[in-house]
N, CA, C and O atoms as a printed pandas DataFrame, in Angstrom:
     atom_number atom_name residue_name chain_id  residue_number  x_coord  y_coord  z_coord
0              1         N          UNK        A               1   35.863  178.553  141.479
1              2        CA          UNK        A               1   36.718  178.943  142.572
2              3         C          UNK        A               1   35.955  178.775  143.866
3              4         O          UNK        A               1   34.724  178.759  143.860
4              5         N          UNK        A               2   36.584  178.664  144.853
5              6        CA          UNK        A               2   36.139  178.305  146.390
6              7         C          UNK        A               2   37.057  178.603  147.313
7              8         O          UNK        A               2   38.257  178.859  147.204
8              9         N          UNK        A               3   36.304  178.535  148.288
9             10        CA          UNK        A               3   37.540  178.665  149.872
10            11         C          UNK        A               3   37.339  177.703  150.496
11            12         O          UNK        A               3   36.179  177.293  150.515
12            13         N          UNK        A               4   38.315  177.011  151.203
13            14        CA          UNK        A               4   38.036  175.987  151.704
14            15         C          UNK        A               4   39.370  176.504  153.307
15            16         O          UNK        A               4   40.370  177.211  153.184
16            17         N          UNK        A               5   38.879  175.867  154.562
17            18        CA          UNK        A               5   39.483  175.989  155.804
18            19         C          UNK        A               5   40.474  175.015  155.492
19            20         O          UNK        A               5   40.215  174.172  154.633
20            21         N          UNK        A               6   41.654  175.017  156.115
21            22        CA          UNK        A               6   42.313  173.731  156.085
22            23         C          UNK        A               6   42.555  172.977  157.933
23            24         O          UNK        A               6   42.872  173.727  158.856
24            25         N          UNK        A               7   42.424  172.077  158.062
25            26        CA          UNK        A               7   42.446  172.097  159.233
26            27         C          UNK        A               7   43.769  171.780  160.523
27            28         O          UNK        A               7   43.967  170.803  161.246
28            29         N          UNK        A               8   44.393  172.919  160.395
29            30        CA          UNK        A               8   45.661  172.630  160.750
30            31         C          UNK        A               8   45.943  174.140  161.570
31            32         O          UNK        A               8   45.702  175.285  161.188
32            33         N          UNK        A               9   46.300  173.849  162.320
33            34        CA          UNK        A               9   46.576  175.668  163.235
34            35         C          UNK        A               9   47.948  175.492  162.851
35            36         O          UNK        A               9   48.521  174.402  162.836
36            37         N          UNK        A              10   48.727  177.176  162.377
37            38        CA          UNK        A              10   49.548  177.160  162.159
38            39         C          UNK        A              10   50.677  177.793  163.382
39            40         O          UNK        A              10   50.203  178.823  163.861
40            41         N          UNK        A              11   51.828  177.487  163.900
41            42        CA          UNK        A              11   52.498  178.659  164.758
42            43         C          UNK        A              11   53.276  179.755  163.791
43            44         O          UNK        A              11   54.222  179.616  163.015
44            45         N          UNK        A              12   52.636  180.677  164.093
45            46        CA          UNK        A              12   54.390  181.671  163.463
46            47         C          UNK        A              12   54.982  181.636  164.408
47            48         O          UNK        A              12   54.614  181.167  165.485
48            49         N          UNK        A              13   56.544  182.397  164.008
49            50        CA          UNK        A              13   57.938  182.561  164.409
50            51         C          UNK        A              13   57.440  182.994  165.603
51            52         O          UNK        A              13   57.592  182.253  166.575
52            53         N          UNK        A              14   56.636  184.487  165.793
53            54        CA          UNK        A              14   56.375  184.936  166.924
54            55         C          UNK        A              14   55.615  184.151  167.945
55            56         O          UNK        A              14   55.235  184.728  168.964
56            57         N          UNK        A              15   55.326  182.691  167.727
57            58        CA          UNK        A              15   54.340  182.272  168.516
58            59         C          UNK        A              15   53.054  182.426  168.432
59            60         O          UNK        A              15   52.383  181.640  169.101
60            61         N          UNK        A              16   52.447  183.294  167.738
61            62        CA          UNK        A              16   50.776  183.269  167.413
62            63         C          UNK        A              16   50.077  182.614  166.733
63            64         O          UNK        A              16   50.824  181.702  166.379
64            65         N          UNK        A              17   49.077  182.438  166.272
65            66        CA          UNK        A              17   48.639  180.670  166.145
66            67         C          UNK        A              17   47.989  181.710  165.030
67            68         O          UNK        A              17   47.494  182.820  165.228
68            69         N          UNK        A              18   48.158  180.982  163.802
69            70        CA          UNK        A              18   47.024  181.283  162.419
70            71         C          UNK        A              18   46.640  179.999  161.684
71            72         O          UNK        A              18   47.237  178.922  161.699
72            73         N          UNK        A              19   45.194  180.433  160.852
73            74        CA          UNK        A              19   44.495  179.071  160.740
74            75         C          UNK        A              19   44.305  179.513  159.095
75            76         O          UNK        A              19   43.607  180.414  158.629
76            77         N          UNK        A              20   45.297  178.421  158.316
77            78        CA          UNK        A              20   45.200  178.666  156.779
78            79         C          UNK        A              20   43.967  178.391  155.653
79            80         O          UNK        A              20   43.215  177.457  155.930
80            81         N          UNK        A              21   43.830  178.781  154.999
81            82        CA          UNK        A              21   43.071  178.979  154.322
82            83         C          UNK        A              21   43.268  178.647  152.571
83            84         O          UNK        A              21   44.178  179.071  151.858
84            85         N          UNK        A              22   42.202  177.829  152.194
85            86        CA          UNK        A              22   42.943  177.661  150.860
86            87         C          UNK        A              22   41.956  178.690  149.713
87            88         O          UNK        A              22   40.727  178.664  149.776
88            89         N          UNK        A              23   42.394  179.201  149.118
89            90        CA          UNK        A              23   41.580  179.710  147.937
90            91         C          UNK        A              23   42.011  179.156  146.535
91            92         O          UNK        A              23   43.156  179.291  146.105
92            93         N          UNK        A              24   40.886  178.448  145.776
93            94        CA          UNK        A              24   40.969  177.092  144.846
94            95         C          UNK        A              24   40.649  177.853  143.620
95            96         O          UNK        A              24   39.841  178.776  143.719
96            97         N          UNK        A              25   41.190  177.577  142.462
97            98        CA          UNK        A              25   40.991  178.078  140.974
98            99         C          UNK        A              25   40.952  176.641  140.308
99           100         O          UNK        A              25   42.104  176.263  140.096
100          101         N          UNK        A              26   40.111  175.824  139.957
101          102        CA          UNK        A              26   39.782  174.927  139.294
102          103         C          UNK        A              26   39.910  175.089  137.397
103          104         O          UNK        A              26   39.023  175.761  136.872
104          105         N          UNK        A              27   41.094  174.415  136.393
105          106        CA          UNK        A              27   40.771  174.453  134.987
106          107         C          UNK        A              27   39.910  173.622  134.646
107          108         O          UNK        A              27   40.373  172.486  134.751
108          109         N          UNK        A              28   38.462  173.637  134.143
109          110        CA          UNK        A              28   37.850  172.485  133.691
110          111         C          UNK        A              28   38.313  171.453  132.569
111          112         O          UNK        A              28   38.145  170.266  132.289
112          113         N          UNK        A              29   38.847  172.331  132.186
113          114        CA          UNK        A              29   39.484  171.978  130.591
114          115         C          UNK        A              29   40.720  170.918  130.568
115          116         O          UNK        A              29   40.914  169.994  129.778
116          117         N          UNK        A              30   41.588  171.397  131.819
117          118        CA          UNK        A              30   42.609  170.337  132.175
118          119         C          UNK        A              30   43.075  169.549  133.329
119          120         O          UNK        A              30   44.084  168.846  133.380
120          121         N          UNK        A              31   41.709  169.885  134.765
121          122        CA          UNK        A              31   41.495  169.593  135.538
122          123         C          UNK        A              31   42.915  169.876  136.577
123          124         O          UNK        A              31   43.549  169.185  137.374
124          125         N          UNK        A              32   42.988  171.099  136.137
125          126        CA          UNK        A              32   44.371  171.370  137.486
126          127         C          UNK        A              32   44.014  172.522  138.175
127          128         O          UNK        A              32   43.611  173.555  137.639
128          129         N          UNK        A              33   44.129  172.382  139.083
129          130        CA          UNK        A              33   43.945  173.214  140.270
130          131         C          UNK        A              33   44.814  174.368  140.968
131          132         O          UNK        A              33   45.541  173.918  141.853
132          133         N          UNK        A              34   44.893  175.571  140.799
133          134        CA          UNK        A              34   45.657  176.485  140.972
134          135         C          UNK        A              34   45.433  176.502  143.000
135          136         O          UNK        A              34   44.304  176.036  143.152
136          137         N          UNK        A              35   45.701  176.649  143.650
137          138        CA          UNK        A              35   45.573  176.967  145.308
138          139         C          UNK        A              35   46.557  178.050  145.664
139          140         O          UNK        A              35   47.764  177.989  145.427
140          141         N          UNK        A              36   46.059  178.846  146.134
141          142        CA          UNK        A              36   46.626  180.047  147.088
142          143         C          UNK        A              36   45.988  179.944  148.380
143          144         O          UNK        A              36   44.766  179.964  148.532
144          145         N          UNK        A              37   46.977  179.816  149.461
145          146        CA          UNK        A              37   47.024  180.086  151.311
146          147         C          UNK        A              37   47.548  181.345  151.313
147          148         O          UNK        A              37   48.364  182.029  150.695
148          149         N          UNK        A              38   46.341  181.441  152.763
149          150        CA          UNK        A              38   46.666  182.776  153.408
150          151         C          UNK        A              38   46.376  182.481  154.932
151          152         O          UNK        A              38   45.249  182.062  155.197
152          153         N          UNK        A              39   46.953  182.593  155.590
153          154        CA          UNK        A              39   47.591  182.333  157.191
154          155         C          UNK        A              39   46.191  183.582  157.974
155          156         O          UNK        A              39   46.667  184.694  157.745
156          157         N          UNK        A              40   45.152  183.738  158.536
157          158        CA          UNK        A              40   44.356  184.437  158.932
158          159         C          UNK        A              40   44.645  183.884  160.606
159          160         O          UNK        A              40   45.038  182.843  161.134
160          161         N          UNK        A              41   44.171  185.327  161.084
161          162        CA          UNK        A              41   44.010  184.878  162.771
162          163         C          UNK        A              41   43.054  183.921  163.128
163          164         O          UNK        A              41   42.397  183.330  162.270
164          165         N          UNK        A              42   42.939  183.740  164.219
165          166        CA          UNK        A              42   41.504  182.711  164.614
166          167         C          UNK        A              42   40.191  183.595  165.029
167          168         O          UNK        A              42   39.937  184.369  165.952
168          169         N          UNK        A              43   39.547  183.144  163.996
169          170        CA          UNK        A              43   37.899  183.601  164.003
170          171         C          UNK        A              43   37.816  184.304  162.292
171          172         O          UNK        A              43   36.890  184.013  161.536
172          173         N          UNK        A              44   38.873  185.183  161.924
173          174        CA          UNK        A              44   39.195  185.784  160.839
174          175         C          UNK        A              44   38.780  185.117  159.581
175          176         O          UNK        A              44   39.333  184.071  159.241
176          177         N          UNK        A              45   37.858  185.648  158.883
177          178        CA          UNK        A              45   37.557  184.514  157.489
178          179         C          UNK        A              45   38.379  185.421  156.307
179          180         O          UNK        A              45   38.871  186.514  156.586
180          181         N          UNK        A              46   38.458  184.836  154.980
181          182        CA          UNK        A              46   38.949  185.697  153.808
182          183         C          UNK        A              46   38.091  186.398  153.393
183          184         O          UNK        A              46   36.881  186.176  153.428
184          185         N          UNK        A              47   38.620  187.283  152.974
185          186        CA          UNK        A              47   37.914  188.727  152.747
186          187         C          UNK        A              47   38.605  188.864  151.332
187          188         O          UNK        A              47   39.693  188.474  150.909
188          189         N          UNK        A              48   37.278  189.756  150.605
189          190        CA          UNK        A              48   37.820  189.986  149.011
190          191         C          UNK        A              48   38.978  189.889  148.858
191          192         O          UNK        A              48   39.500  188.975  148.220
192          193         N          UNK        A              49   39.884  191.267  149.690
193          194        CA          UNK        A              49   41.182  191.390  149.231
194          195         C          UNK        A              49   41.986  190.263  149.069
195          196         O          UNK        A              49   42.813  190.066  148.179
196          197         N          UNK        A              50   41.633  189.429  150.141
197          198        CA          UNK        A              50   42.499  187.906  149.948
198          199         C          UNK        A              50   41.963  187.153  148.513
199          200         O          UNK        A              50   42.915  186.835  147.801
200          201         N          UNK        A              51   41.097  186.927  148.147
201          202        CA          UNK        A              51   40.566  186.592  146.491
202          203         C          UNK        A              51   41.260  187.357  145.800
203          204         O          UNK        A              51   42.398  186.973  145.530
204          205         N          UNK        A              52   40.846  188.542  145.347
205          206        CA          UNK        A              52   41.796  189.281  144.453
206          207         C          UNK        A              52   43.555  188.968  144.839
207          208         O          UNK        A              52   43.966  188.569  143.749
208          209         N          UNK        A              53   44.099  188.959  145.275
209          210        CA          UNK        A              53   45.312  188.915  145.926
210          211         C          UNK        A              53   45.965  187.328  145.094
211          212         O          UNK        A              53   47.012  187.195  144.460
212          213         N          UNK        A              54   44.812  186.218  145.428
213          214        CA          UNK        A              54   45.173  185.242  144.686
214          215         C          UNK        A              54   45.270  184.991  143.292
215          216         O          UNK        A              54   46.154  184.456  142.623
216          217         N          UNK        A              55   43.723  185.697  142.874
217          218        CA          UNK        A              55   43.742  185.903  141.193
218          219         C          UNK        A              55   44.636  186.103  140.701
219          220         O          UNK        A              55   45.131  185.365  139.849
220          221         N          UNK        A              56   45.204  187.384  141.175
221          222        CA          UNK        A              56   46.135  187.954  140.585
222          223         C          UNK        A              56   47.367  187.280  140.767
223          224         O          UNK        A              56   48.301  187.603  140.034
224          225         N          UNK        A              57   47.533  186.354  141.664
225          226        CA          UNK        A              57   48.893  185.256  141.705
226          227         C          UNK        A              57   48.648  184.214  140.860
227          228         O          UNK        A              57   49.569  183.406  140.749
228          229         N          UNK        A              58   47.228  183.932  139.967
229          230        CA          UNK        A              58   47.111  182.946  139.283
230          231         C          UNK        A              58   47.382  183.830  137.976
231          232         O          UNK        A              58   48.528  183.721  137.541
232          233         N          UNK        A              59   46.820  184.393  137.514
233          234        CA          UNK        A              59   46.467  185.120  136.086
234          235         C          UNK        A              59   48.098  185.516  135.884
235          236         O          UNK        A              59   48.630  185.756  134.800
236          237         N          UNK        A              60   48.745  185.522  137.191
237          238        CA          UNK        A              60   50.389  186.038  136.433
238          239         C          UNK        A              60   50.960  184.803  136.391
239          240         O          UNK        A              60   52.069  184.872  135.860
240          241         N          UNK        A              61   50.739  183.983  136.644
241          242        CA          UNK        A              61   51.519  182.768  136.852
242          243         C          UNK        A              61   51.296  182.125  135.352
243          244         O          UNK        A              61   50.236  181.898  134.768
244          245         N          UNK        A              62   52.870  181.875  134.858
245          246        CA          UNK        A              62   52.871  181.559  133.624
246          247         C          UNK        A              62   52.415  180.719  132.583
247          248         O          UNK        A              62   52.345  180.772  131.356
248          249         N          UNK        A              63   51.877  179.230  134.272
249          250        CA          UNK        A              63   51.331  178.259  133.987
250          251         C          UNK        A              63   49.956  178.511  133.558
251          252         O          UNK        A              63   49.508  177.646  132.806
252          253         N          UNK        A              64   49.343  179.271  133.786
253          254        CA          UNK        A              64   47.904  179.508  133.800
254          255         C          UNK        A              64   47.232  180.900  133.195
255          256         O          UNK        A              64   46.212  180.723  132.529
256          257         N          UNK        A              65   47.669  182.190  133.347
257          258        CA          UNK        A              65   46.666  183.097  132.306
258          259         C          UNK        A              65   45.850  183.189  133.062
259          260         O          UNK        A              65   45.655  182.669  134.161
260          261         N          UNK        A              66   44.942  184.402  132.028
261          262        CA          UNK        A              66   43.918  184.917  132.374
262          263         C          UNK        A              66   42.443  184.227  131.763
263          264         O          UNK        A              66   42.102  184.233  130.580
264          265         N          UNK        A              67   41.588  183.565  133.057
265          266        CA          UNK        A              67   40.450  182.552  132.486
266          267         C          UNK        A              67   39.763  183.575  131.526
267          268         O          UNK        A              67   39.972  184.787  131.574
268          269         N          UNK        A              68   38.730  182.813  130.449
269          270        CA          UNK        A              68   37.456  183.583  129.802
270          271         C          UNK        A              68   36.370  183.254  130.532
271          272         O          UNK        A              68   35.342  183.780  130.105
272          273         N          UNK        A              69   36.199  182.386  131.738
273          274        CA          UNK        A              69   34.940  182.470  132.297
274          275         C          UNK        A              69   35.395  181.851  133.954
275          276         O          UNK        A              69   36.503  181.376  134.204
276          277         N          UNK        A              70   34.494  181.963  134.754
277          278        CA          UNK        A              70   34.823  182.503  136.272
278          279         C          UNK        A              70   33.374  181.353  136.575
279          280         O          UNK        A              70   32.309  181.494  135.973
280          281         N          UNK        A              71   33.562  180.523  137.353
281          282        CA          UNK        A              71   32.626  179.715  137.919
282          283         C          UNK        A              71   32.848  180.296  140.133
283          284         O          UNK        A              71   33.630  179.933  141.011
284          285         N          UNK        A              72   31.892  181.100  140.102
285          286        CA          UNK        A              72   32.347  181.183  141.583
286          287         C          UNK        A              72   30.824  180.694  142.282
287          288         O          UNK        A              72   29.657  180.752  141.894
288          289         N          UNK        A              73   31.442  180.233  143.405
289          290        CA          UNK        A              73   30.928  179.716  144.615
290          291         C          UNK        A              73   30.027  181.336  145.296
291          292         O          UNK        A              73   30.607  182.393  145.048
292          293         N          UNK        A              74   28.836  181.404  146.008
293          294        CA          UNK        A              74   27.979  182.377  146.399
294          295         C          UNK        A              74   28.526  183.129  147.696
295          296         O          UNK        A              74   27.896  183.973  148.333
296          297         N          UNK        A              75   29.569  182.757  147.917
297          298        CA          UNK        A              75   30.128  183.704  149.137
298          299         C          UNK        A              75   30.431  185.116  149.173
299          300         O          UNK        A              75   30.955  185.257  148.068
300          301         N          UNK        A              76   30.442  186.181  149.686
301          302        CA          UNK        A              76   30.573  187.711  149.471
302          303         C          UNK        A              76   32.039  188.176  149.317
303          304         O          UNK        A              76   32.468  189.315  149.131
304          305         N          UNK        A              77   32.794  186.830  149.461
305          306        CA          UNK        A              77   34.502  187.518  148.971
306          307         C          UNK        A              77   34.789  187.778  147.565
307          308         O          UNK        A              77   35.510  188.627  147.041
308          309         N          UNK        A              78   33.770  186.487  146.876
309          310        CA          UNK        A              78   33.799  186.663  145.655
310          311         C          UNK        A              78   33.115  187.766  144.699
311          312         O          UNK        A              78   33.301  187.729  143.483
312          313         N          UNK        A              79   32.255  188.820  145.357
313          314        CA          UNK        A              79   31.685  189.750  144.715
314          315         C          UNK        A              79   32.624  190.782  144.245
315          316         O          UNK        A              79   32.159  191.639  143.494
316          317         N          UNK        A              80   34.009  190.848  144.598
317          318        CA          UNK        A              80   34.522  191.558  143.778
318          319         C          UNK        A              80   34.555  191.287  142.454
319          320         O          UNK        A              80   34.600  192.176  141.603
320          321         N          UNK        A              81   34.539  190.271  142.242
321          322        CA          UNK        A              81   34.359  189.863  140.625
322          323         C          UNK        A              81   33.639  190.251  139.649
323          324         O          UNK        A              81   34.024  190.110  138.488
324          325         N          UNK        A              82   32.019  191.022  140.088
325          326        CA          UNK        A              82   31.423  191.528  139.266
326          327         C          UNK        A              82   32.113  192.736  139.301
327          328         O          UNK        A              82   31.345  193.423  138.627
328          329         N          UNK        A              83   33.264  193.667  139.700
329          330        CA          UNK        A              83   33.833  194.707  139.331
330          331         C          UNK        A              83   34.900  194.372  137.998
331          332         O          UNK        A              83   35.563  195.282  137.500
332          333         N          UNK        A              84   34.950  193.425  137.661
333          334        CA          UNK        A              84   36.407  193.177  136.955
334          335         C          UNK        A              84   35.714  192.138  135.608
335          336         O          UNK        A              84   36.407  191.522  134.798
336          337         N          UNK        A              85   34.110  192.153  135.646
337          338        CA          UNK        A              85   33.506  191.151  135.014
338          339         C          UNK        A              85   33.400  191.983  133.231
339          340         O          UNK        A              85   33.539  191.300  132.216
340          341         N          UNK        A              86   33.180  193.268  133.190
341          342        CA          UNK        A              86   34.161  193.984  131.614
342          343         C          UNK        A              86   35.227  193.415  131.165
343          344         O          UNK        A              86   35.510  193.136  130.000
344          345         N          UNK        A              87   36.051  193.180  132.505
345          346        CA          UNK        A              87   37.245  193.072  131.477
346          347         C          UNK        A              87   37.244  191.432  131.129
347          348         O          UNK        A              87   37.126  191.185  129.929
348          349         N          UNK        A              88   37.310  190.781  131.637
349          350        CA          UNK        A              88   36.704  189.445  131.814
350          351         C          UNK        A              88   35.608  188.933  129.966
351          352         O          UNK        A              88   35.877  188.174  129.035
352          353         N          UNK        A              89   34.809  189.550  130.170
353          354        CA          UNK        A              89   34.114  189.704  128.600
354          355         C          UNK        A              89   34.826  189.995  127.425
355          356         O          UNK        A              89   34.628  189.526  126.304
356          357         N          UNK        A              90   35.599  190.739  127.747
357          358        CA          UNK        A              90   36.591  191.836  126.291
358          359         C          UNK        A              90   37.667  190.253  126.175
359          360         O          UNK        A              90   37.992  189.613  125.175
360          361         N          UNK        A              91   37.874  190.109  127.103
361          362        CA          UNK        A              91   38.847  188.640  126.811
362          363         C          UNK        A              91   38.741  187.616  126.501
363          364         O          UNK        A              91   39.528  186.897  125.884
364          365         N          UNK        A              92   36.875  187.250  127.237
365          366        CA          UNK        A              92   36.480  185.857  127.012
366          367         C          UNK        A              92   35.635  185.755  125.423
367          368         O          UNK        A              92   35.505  184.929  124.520
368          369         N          UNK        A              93   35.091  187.419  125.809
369          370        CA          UNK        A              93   33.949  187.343  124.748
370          371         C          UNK        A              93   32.597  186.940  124.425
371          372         O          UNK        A              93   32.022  187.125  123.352
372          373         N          UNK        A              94   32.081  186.288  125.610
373          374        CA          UNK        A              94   31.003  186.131  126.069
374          375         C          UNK        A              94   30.422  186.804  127.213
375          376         O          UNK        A              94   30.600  186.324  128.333
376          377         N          UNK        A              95   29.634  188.041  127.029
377          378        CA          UNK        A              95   29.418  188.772  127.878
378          379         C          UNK        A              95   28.542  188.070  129.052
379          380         O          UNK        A              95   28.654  188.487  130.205
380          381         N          UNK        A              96   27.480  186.765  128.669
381          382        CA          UNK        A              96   26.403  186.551  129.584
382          383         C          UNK        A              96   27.000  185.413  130.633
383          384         O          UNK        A              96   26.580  185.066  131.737
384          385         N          UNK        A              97   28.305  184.904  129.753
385          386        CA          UNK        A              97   28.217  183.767  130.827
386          387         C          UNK        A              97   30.190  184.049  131.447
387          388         O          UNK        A              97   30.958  183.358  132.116
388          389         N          UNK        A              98   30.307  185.383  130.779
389          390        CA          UNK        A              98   31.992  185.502  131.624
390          391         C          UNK        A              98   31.967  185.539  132.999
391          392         O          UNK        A              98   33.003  185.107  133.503
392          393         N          UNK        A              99   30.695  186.104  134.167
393          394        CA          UNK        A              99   31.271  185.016  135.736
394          395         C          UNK        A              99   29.869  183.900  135.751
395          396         O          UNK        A              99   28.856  184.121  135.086
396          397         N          UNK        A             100   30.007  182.980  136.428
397          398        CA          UNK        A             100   28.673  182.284  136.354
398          399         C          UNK        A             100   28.737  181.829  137.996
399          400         O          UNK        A             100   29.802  181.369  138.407
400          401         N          UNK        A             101   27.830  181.934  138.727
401          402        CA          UNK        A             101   27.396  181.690  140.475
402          403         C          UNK        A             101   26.966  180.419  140.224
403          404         O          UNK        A             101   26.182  180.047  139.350
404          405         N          UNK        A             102   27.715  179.583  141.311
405          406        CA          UNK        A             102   26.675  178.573  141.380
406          407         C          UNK        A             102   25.431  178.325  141.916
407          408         O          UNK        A             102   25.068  179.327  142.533
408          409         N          UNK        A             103   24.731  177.570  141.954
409          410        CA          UNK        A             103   23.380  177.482  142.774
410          411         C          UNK        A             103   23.471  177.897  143.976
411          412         O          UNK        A             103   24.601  177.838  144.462
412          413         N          UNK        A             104   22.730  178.259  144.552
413          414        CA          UNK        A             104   22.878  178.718  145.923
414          415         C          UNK        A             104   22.504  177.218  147.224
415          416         O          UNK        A             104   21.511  176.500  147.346
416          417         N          UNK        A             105   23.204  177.245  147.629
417          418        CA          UNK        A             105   22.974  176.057  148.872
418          419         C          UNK        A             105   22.602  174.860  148.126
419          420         O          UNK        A             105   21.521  174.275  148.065
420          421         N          UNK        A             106   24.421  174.468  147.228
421          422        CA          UNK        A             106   23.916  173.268  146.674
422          423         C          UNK        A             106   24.857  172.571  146.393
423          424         O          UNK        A             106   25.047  172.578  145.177
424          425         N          UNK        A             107   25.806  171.739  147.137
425          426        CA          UNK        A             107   26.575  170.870  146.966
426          427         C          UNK        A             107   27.091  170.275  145.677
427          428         O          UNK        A             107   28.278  170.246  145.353
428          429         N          UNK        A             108   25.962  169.750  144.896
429          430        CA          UNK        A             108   26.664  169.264  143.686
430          431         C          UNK        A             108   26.376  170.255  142.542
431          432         O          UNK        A             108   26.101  169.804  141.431
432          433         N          UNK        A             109   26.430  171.744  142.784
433          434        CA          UNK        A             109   26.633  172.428  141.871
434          435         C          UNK        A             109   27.884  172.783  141.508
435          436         O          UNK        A             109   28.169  173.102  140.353
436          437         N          UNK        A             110   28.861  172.745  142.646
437          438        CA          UNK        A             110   30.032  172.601  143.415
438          439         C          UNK        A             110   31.109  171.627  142.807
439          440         O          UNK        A             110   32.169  171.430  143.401
């Protein structure tokens, strides 16, 4: 999983300008890509709640379920994940490798 900026300013209805945001769920297994946007002000980055917020729009989504293992990117939105990384195990069943970080400052870990 990752965040990625998209580069497009958005207008709302009211006229205020928001700058979307993609949050990416990658299947290795079948190479499809789950994406959830979230419309943030300008300067505003995603914050946990926006991660969790998506998970939980993937894991219900009928197409997709709940993963057995979690490949996340080193950013601090994603640390909610070690709260939810029990249940994550009880499902996947591999306790050591149910979330796995990628390298830190490394492109093709990515």
């Amino acid at each position: 999983m990752d965040v990625k900026p998209i580069d497009n300013i958005v207008l709302r209805p009211d006229g205020s300008e928001a700058w979307p945001k993609m949050i990416a769920f990658h299947d290795t297994g079948t190479h499809r890509i789950f994406c959830w946007f979230v419309l943030l002000p300008p300067g505003e980055g995603v914050r946990q709640e926006h991660v969790i917020e998506a998970f939980l729009a993937m894991v219900s989504h009928p197409d997709w379920g709940f993963p057995k293992q979690l490949y996340r990117d080193n950013g601090t939105e994603f640390a909610v994940f070690d709260k939810i990384r029990s249940a994550i195990t009880m499902i996947g069943g591999d306790a050591s490798r149910s979330i796995i970080n990628a390298k830190p400052y490394s492109g093709a870990s990515k």
